[in-house]
C-alpha positions in Angstrom: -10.0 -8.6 10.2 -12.5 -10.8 8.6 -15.7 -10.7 10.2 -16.4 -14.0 12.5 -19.6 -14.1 14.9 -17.5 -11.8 17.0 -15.6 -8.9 15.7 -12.5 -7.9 16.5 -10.7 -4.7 15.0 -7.7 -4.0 13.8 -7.4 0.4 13.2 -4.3 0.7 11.7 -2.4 4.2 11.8 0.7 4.9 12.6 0.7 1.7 14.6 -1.8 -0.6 15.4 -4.9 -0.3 17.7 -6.6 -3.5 18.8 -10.5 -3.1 19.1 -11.4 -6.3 21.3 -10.2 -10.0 21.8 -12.5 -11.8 21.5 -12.9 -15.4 23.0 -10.5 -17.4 24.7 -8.1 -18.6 22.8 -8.9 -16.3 20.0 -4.9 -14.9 20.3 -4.2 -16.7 17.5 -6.2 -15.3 15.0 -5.7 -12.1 15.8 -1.8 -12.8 15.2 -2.5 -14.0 12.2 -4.7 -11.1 11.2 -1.4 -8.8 12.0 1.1 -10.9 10.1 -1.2 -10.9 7.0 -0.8 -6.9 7.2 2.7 -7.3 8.0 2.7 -6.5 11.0 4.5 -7.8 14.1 2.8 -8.2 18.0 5.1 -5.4 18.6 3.4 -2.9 16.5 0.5 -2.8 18.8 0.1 0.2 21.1 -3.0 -0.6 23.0 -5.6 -2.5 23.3 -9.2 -1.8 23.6 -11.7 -3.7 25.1 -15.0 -2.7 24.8 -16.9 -4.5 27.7 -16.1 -7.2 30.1 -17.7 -10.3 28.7 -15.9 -13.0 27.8 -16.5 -13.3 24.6 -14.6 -9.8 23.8 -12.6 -9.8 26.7 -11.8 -13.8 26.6 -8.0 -13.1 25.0 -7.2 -10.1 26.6 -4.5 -11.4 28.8 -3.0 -13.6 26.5 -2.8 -10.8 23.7 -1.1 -8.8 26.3 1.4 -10.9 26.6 2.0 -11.8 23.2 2.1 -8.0 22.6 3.5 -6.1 25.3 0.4 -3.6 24.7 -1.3 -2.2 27.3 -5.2 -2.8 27.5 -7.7 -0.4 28.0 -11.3 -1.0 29.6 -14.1 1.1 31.0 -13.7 1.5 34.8 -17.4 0.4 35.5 -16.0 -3.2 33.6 -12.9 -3.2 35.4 -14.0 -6.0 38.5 -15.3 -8.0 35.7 -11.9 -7.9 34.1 -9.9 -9.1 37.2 -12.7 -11.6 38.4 -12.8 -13.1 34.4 -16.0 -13.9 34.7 -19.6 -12.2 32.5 -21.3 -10.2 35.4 -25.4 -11.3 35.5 -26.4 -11.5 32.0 -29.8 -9.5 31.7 -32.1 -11.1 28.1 -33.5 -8.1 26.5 -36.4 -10.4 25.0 -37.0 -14.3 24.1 -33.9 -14.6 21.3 -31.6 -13.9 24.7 -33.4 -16.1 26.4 -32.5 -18.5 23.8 -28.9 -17.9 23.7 -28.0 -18.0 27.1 -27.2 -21.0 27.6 -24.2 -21.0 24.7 -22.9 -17.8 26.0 -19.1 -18.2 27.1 -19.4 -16.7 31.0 -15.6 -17.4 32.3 -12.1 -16.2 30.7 -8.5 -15.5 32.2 -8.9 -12.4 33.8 -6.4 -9.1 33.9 -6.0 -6.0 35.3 -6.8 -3.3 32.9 -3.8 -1.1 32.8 -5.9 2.2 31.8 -9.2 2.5 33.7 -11.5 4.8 31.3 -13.6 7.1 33.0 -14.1 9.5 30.0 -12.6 9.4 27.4 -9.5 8.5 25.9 -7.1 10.0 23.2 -6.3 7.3 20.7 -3.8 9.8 18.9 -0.7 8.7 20.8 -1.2 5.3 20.3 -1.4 6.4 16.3 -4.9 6.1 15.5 -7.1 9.7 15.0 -9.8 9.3 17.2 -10.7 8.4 20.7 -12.4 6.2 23.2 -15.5 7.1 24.8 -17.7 5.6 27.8 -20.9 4.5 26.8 -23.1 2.2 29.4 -25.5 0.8 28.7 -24.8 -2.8 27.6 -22.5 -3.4 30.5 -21.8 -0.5 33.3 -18.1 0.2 32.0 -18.8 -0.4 27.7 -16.6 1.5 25.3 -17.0 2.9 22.0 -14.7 3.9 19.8 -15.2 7.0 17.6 -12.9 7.5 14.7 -12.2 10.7 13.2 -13.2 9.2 9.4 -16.7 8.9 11.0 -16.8 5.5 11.7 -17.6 4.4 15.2 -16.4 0.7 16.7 -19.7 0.1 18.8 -19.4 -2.7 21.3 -22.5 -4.4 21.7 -24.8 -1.2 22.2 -26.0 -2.7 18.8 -25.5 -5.8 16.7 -26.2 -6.8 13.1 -29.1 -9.1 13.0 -28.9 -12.8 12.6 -29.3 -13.7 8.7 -29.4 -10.2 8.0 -26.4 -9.2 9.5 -26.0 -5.6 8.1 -29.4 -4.8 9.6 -29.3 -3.5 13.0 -31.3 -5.5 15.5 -31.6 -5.1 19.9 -28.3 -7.1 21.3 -29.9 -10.1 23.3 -28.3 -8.6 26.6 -29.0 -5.4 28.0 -27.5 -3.9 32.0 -29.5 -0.7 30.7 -31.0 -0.9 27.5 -32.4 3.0 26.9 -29.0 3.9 28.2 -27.5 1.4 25.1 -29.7 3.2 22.7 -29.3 7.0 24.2 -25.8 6.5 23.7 -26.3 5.2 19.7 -28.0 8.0 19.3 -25.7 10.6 20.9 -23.2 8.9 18.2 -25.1 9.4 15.5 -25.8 12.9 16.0 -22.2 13.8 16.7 -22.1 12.7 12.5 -20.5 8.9 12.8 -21.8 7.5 9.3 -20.8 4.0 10.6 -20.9 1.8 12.7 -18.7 -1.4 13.3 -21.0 -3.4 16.1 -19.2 -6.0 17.9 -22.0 -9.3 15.7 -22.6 -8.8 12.2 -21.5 -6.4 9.6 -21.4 -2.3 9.6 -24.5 -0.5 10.2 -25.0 2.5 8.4 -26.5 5.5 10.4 -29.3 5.9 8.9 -30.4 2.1 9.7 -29.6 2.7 13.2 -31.8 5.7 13.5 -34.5 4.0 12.2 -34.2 1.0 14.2 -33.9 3.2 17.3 -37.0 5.4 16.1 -38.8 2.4 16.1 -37.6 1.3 19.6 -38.9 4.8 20.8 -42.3 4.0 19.0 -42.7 0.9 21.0 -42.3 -1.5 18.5 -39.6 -3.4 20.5 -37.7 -5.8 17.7 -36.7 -7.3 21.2 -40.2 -8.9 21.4 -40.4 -10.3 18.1 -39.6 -14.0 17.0 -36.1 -15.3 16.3 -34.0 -13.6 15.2 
């Protein structure tokens, strides 16, 4: 799908994998997105939502129903889900700060109907790869991890504003070493790239440095806008 301020994926196999919803009322769109492929509502097999927050949760429910798909979220997300509402938003640094107050907080909520604990085989839903837990972000985030070496990344990461195929530190952090162990862990498992939930795909090697330089305390989450 074309990129918007949030992503949403389409991996198309030998059906069609939704990677996140994005905000309410976003259903629209993302049927749109599918007819322009030729595809129909019914050719999705799941959906996967990589964290909670509304803003790629927001149209979970109503792409659900549009569907018939069932939807997939990490089991550390899965209260946010039902209560369709962002859990305590935590500003890694100033530009969160900044943001907060334009930040959707409240969508329709759902039951996920798988709970992912571990991971998750994406193979009978016709895509080759899988779903992995990665907190950090929130307690329940996702990744996705295809076997082309590309990795769907949530919001462990996100392109940075103005400069969106340069990786930057997401303005909200639950854990945010845990966000970063998990990018690495990635990396090293040989993803090439990555597909962040803001802004345009990272390669691996700009990830590592940017994390390299997190680990030498030069904190991009201290710096000025953006």
């Amino acid at each position: 799908m074309e990129r918007k301020f949030v992503n949403n994926y389409l991996l198309l196999g030998e059906r069609v994998v939704l990677v996140d919803t994005g905000v309410p009322g976003n259903e629209k769109r993302v049927l749109r997105a599918l007819a322009r492929r030729g595809k129909k509502p019914s050719d999705v097999a799941l959906i996967v939502v990589t964290h909670g927050h509304a803003d790629h949760a927001g149209s979970g429910a109503a792409l659900r129903e549009a569907t018939g798909a069932p939807i997939a979220g990490g089991v550390g997300d899965a209260a946010m889900n039902r209560a369709g509402h962002n859990d305590r938003l935590q500003p890694t640094g100033a530009p969160g700060r900044r943001v907060m107050p334009f930040v959707v907080q409240e969508y329709p909520g759902y039951a996920p109907d798988i709970e992912v604990a571990d991971t998750l085989d994406l193979r009978p839903y016709g895509v080759a790869g899988k779903v992995i837990v990665v907190p950090g972000h929130t307690s329940g985030s996702l990744a996705v991890v295809l076997d082309d070496g590309r990795a769907l990344s949530g919001d462990l990461v996100r392109g940075r504003f103005g400069a969106r195929t340069k990786p930057a530190l997401h303005y909200f952090h639950a854990d945010v070493d845990a966000a970063h162990r998990h990018l690495q862990r990635m990396i090293d498992s040989g993803v090439r790239e990555i597909d962040p939930g803001h802004g345009h795909t990272l390669k691996a090697d700009a990830v590592r440095r940017f994390l390299d330089e997190w680990l030498s305390d030069q904190s991009p989450g201290d710096r000025p806008w953006p």
